[in-house]
Every structure is written in C-alpha cells, then in structure tokens.
C-alpha positions in Angstrom: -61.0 -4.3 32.5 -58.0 -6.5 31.4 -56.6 -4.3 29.4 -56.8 -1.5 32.2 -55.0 -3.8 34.4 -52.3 -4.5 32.3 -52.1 -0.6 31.2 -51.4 -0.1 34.7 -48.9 -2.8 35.3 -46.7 -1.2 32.7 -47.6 2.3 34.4 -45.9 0.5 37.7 -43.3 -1.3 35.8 -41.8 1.9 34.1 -42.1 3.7 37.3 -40.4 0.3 39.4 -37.5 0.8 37.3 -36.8 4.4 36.9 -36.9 4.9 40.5 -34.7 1.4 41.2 -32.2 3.2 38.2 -32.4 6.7 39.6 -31.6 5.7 43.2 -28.7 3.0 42.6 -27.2 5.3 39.6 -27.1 8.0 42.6 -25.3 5.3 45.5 -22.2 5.8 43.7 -22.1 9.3 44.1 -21.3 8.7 47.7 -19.0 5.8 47.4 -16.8 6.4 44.0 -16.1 10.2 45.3 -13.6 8.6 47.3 -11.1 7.3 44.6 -11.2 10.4 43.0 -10.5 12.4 46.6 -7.0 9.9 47.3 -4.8 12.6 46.3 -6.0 15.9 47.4 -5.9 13.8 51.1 -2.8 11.9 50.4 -1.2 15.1 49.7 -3.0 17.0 53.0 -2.4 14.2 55.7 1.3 12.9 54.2 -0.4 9.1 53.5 1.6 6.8 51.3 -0.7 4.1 48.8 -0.2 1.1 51.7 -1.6 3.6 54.1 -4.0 4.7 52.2 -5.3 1.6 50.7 -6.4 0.5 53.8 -9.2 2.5 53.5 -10.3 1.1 50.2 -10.1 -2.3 51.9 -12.4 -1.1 54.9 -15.2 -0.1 52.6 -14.5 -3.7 50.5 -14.7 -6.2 53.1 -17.8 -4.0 54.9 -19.6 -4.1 51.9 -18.9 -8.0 51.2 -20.2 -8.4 54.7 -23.2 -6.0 54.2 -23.7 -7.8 50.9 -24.5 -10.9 52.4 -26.7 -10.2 55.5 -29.0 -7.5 53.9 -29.2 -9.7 50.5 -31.0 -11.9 53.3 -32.6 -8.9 54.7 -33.8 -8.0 51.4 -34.9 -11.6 50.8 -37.3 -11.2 54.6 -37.9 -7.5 55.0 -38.6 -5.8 51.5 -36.1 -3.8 49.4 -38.5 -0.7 50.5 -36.8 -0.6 53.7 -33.4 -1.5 53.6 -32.5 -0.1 50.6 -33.9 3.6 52.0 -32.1 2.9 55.0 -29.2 2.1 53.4 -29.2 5.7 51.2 -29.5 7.8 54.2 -26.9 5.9 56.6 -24.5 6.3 53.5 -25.2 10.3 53.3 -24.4 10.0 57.0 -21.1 8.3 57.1 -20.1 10.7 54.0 -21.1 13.5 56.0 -18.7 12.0 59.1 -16.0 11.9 56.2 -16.4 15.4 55.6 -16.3 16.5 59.1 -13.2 14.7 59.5 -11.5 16.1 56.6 -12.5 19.1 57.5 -11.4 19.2 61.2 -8.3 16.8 61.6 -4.4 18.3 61.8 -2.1 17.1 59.4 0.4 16.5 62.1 2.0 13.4 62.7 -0.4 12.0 65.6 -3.7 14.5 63.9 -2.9 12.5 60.6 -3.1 8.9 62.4 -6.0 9.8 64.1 -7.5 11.1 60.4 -7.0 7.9 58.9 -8.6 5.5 61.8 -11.9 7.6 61.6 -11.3 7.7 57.5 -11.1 3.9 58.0 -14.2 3.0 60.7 -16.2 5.7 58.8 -15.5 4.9 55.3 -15.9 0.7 56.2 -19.5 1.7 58.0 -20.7 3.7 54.4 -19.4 0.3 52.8 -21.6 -1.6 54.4 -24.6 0.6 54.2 -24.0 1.0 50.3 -24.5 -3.0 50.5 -28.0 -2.4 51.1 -29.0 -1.2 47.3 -28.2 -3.4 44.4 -29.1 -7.1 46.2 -32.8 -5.8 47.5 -33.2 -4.1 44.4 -32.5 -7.4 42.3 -35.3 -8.9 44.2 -37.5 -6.0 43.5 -36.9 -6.3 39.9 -37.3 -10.0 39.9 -40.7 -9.3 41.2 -41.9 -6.7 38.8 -40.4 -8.2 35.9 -40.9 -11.6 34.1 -37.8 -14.0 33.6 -39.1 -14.1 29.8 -37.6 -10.6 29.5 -34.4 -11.1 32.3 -31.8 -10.2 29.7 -33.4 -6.7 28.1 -34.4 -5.3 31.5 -31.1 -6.5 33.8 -29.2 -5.3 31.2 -30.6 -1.9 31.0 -30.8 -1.5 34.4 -27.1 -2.5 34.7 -26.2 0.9 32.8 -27.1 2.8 36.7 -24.0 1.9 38.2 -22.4 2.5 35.5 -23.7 6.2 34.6 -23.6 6.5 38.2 -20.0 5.7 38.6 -19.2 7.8 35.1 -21.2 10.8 37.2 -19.7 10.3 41.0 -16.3 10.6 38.7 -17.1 13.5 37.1 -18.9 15.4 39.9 -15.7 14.2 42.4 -13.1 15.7 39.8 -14.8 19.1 39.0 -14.8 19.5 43.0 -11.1 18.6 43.4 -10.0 20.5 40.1 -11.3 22.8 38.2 -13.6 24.2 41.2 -10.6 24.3 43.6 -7.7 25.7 40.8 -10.5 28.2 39.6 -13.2 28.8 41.8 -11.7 29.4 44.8 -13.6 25.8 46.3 -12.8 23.9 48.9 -11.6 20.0 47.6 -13.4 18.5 50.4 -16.8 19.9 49.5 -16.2 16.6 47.2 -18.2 14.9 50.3 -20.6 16.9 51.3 -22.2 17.9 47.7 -23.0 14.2 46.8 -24.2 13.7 50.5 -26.9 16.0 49.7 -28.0 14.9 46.2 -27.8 11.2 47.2 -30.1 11.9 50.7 -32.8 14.1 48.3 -33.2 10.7 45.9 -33.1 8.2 49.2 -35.8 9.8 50.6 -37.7 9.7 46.9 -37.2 6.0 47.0 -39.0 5.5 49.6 -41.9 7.0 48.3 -42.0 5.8 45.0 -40.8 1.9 45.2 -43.6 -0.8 46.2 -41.9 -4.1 46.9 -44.0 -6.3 44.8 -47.2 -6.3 42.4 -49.5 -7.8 45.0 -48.4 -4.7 47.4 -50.5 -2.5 44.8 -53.6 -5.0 44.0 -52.2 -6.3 41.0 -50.9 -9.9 39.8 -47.3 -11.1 40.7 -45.4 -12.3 37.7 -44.7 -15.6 36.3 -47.2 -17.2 38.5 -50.2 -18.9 37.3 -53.7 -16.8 37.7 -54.9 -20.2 40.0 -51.7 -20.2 42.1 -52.0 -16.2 42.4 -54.0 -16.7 46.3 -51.0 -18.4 47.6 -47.9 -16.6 45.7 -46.7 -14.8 48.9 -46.1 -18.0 51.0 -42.6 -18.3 50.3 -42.4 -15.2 51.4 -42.5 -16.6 55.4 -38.8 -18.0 55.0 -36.9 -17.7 57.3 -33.5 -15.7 57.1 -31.5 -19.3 58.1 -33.8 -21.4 56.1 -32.7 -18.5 53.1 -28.6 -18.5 54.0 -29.2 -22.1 53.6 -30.7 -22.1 49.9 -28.2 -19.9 49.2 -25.3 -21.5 50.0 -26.1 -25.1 49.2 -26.5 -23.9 45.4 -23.4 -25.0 43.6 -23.8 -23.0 40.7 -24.2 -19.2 42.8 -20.3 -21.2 44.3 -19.2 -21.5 40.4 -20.6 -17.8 39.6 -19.4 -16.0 42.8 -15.9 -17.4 42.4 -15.7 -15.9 38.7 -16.6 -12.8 40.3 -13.9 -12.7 42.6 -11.8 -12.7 40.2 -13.3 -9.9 38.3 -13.9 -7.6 41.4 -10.5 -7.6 41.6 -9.6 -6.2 38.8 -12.6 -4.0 38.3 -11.6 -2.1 41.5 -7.8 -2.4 40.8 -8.9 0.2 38.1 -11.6 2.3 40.3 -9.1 2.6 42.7 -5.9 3.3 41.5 -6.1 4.4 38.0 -6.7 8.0 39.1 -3.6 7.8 41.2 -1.6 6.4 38.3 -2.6 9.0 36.1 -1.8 11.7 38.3 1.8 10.1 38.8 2.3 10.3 35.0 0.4 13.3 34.2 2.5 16.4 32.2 1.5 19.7 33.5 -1.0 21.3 31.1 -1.3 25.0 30.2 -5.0 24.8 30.8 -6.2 23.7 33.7 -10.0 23.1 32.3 -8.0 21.2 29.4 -6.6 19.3 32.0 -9.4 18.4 33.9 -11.3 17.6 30.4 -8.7 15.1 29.9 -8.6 13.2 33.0 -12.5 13.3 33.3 -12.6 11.5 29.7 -9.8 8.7 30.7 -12.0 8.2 33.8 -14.9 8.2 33.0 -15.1 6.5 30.3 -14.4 3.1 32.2 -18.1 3.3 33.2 -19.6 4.9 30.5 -18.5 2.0 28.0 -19.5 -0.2 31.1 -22.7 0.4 30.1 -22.8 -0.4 26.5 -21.4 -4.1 27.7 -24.2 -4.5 30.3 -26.7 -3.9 27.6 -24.4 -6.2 25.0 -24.5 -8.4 27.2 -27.5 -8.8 28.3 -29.0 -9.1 24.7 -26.5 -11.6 24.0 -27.2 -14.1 26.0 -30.6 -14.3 25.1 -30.0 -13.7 21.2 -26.9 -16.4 20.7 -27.1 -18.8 24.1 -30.6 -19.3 24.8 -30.7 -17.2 28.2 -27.0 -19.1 28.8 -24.6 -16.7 31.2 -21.2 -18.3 31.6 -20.4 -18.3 27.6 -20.4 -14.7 27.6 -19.3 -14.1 30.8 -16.3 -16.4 30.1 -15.4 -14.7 26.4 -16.1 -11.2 27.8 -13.3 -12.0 31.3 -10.6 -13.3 28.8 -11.3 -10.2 26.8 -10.8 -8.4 30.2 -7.9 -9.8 30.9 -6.1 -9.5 27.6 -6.8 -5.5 27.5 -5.6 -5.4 31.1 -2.2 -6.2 30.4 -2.2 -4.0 27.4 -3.2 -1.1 29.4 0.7 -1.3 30.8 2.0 -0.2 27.1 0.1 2.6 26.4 1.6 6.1 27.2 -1.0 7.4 30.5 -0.5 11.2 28.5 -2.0 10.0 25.2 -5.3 10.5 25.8 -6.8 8.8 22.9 -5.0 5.2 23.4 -5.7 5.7 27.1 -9.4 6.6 26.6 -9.4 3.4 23.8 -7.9 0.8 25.7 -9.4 1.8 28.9 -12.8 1.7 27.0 -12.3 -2.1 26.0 -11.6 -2.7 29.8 -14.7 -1.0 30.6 -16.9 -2.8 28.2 -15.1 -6.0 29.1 -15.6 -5.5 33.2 -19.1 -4.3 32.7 -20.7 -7.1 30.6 -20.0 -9.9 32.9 -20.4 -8.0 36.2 -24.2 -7.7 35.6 -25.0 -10.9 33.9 -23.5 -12.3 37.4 -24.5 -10.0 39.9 -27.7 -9.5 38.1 -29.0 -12.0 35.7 -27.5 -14.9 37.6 -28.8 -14.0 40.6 -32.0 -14.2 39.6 -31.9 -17.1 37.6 -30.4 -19.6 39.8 -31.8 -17.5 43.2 -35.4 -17.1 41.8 -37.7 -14.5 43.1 -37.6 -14.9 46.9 -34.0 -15.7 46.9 -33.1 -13.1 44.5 -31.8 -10.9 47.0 -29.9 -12.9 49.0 -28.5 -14.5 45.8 -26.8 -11.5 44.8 -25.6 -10.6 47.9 -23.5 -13.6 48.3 -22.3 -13.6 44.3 -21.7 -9.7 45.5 -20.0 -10.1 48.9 -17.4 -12.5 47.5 -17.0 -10.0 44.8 -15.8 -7.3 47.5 -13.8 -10.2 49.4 -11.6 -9.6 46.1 -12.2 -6.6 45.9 -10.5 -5.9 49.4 -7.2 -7.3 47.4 -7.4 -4.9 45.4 -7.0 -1.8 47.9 -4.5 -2.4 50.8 -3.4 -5.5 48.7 -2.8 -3.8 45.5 -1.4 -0.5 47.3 1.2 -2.7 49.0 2.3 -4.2 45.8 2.1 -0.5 44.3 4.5 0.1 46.8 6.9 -2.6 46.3 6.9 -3.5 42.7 5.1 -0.8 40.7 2.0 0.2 38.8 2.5 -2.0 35.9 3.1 -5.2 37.7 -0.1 -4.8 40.1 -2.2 -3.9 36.1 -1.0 -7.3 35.2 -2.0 -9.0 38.4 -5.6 -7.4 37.7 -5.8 -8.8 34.2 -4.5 -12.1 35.8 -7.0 -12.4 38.0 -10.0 -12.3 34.7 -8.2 -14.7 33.2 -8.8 -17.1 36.2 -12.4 -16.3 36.5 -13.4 -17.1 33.0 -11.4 -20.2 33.4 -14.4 -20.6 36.2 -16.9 -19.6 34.6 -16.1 -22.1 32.0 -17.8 -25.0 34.7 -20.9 -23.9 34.4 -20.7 -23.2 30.4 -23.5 -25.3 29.3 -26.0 -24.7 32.6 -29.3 -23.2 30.9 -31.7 -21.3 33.6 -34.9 -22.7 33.9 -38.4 -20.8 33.8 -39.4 -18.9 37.1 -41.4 -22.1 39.0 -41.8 -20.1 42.8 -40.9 -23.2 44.8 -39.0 -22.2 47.6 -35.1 -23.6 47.5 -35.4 -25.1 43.7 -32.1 -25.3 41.8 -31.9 -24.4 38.4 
C-alpha cells in the first residue's frame, strides 16, 4: 500500500510539473511576440523608440503591479484559478492587439489613437501574464520537497526560457520569412500565439491540482502526525500575507538585486532586436537572413536555460542550498559581458551569438534562483506565491526603466551607452546580493510568517 502511494505521488509529481512547464513555457508566446513586432509597427504607424517604449513600460509596471496582488492571490485562492485566468485574459488582450493593428490608420491622429489602445491593451496583458509564474511557485512548493529545491526550480526555470527562445522564433518567422515569402500578413504575429497559448490555458486547468491533499495524498515536508492540520495556514488572510511578506528583510535584500537585473535582462528583450535591425547588412537570402537573426535572438534564452539549471545545482553542490554567492558571481559575470557586447560587430554572427550567450547564461542563473528558489525558501509554502510576486514586481519596477527609460536614452545618447547602463545596473545588484552572502535557508517548518 505504501509503495502504491508513493508510485502515485511521483505519477502526480511528473504530471504537476510538466503541465506547470508546458503552460508558463507557452505565456511568453503572448508577451515576447511583442519585441520582436516593434519594427514592422514602428515602421507602419511612423513611432520613434521614446514613443514606442512606452508601451514596453505599460506592460512592466502592470505586470510589477499584477505581480504583487495575484502573488497574494495565489497565496489565498489556488494557482488553479488565477493562473487559468490569467492564460485566457492574456489571449484576449493579444487578440485586442491584433484587432488594433489590424484596423487603425497610419495617419497622424489614427497613429496616436493606435498607440493609446497599444498602450492600455498591452499594460492589461502585463498584468494578466502576472498571474503565472508566482501561483505556480506556490504550486511547486507544494508538490515538491525543499530537500530537492535546487534540481526541480532549476529545471523548471528552463520554461521561460524555451518559452522566450520559441515566442522569438515563432514572432520572427511571422514578421520575416512568412511575410518576404509567403505572402503573410506581419500582424498574424498576434493572433497565432493567441490561439496556441488559449488551447494550453484551457489544458491547465484541467490538469493542475493545487496541492497533494487536493488528491488524497500527503503534503510534503510535513510530519505524518501534523498531516490533520497542514492546511490551517492556509486561512491567512491576504493582509495578514502582504504583511509577512513585506516585513521579511531578506525578500527586501533579494528583490532589490533583482531590480537591478530586470533591468538589464529586458534592456536586451527589448531592444536588442531593434539594434540589430539598425545594424543589419542586407542579405542575398532572406531565409539566411532570418536564420541569422533567429540564432542572435534566441539564443539569449536558450543559454538561459543552461544557467537556470547551473545554477540551480550549484547552489546545492558548492554552498549548501546558499543563493546570494551565486547569484552575486553570476550578476558581475552579467555585467562584465554587458559592456562587452558594445565591441562586437552586430553582423558577425558568431561573436554576437557568443557574447550574447554568456549574457544569457549570466541573466538566466540568477533570475530563477531569486524569483524561484528564494522565494520559496525565505516565503515557505503558503507564502510562496506572494513571495515571488513581490521579488517579481520589483523586478518589472526596473524593468519599466528599461522600456520608455532606455528608449529615451536610445534616443538621446545611443545604443551603446544605454548596453552599458544595463550591465551597470548587474553590477549593482550583485553588490546587493552580497548582504545576504552567508544567509543559509532553513528546512520547510509550515509555521505561518517564520523567517528563515
């Protein structure tokens, strides 16, 4: 009988995280297909990068505010719920996009109307995509025992980053090679991921449980004689849980670091694509071309993911479950390559692909162990979700520099001036994440508001 049980806790386990990586992996399909769709609607509506950035900034400071109050919600309703909802409200404001795109003039007063709709519509899918990766921290803290934190965070931090590598790819085949070849329309770059994205939402919902004892089984890291009474903490209240969260001084320490990294991890989302296409030399081929820019993009991510895993396994391997000392050699790393990234020629496509790997790895690695691992540890199970939604929301607070912030600087000083200031701004946060160097997580105890 034991064995049975636990043969069907790993059934649940594998099936917990495959859906929780399937569905966040496809969020970014509707939120990175924006980046890549700047020029084909800077060029349409006549919008310069200031203008333009704004609407980077709407869905930044949305989502920081979305990352706070349904981290809480996560925390009292389930991640079930919100995170479904939050799927389909995303497909919809994508699908508004489209419509807009598809309908607006290009005249002077049409084109100021676009980018007000572009902005309220594009802010609302920010704060909707707030509703994944905080619930689904607290889902995963629930499933899976802090023994084995590091492995499992770390391999589920590779969705967002496969998802972002993908939203990339799908986003430039639908802007280039279908529109120069196939005879596409660029703006189907909205609507296609709107419909994959709503198919997996919906799946979500029907796959994901929020917690063992929703299924009959055992919760985790809870003693067999305290098993009766695990789900009382679960009666918090959303002020009693704004209040753990914010009166923990270490989530203060690790949100501040990630600040500073959100601002340079979306200084590259954002406007790498743009800078490359100012630089690019007209190629002969146009599927060439395409294969070129998808590599130098996408390859941000996709090495992403091999520092969330890295990471992950390092902390338990060399610190003892210790974030900070990774997080802190990984951000100077960051910023180092950052600056680097100015020197090398955007039409060499191996140095660019190199270097913007290392940045990649380097953004990646800490960005889960804070938004992830940290979350958990210093959040614990019923405040895991509305642990990472602060540590995230302050990450989008920088984030929002990066858009109209970093446009504005585009505007006035230059690209390679505004890639310094992004691999300033890592520098800083590992000089934060430095405080807490020596803070070691302690075991899962359930008590409702315990620091670390």
């Amino acid at each position: 009988m034991e064995n049975d049980r636990k043969a069907e806790f790993r059934r649940w386990q594998v099936r917990v995280f495959a859906t929780v990586w399937i569905t966040y992996f496809a969020y970014y399909l509707c939120r990175y297909n924006m980046t890549v769709a700047k020029t084909p609607l800077c060029k349409e509506f006549g919008w310069d990068a200031t203008s333009f950035g704004k609407v980077f900034s709407a869905l930044t400071i949305f989502y920081a505010i979305g990352q706070f109050v349904n981290g809480q919600l996560g925390d009292r309703f389930g991640t079930r719920i919100i995170s479904s909802l939050g799927a389909l409200a995303s497909v919809a404001m994508n699908l508004c996009v489209f419509a807009v795109t598809l309908t607006a003039s290009p005249s002077t007063g049409g084109k100021d109307t676009a980018l007000t709709l572009l902005i309220v519509f594009w802010g609302a899918n920010g704060f909707f995509q707030a509703m994944g990766w905080s619930p689904m921290v607290r889902v995963m803290a629930h499933w899976f025992p802090a023994a084995t934190r590091g492995r499992t965070m770390g391999w589920l931090g590779t969705c967002y980053q496969f998802g972002a590598a993908a939203s990339v790819f799908l986003a430039t085949f639908l802007t280039g090679y279908y529109v120069q070849r196939l005879s596409g329309d660029w703006r189907m770059v909205f609507l296609v991921p709107s419909i994959l994205f709503g198919a997996v939402g919906i799946a979500f919902f029907l796959l994901i449980r929020n917690d063992p004892v929703d299924v009959g089984l055992a919760p985790v890291d809870v003693a067999p004689s305290e098993a009766e009474n695990a789900g009382a903490t679960k009666q918090r209240s959303i002020a009693q849980n704004v209040i753990v969260t914010l009166s923990n001084p270490y989530l203060w320490v690790v949100a501040g670091a990630f600040f500073m990294l959100d601002v340079n991890r979306y200084g590259f989302v954002n406007w790498m694509p743009a800078y490359l296409d100012k630089h690019a030399v007209r190629e002969t081929s146009a599927l060439m071309a395409n294969f070129k820019k998808v590599m130098k993009l996408c390859i941000h991510p996709l090495a992403g993911s091999v520092g969330a895993v890295t990471a992950g396994w390092a902390t338990d391997r060399f610190f003892g479950g210790r974030r900070a000392p990774v997080i802190a050699i990984l951000l100077v790393c960051l910023g180092v390559f950052s600056c680097l990234f100015t020197f090398v020629d955007p039409n060499n496509t191996v140095l660019v692909v190199a270097i913007v790997a290392l940045v990649g790895f380097c953004t990646y690695g800490p960005h889960i162990l804070m938004v992830g691992h940290a979350a958990q540890d210093f959040g614990k199970k019923e405040g895991a979700s509305g642990a990472a939604g602060f540590i995230d929301a302050m990450g989008y607070v920088g984030a929002t520099l990066a858009g109209w912030g970093a446009g504005a600087l585009i505007d006035a000083k230059g690209y390679v001036l505004t890639f310094r200031v992004f691999g300033s701004a890592a520098i800083v946060g590992a000089a934060l994440a430095c405080i807490i160097w020596t803070v070691q997580p302690h075991a899962e105890e359930d008590s409702a508001g315990d620091h670390p």
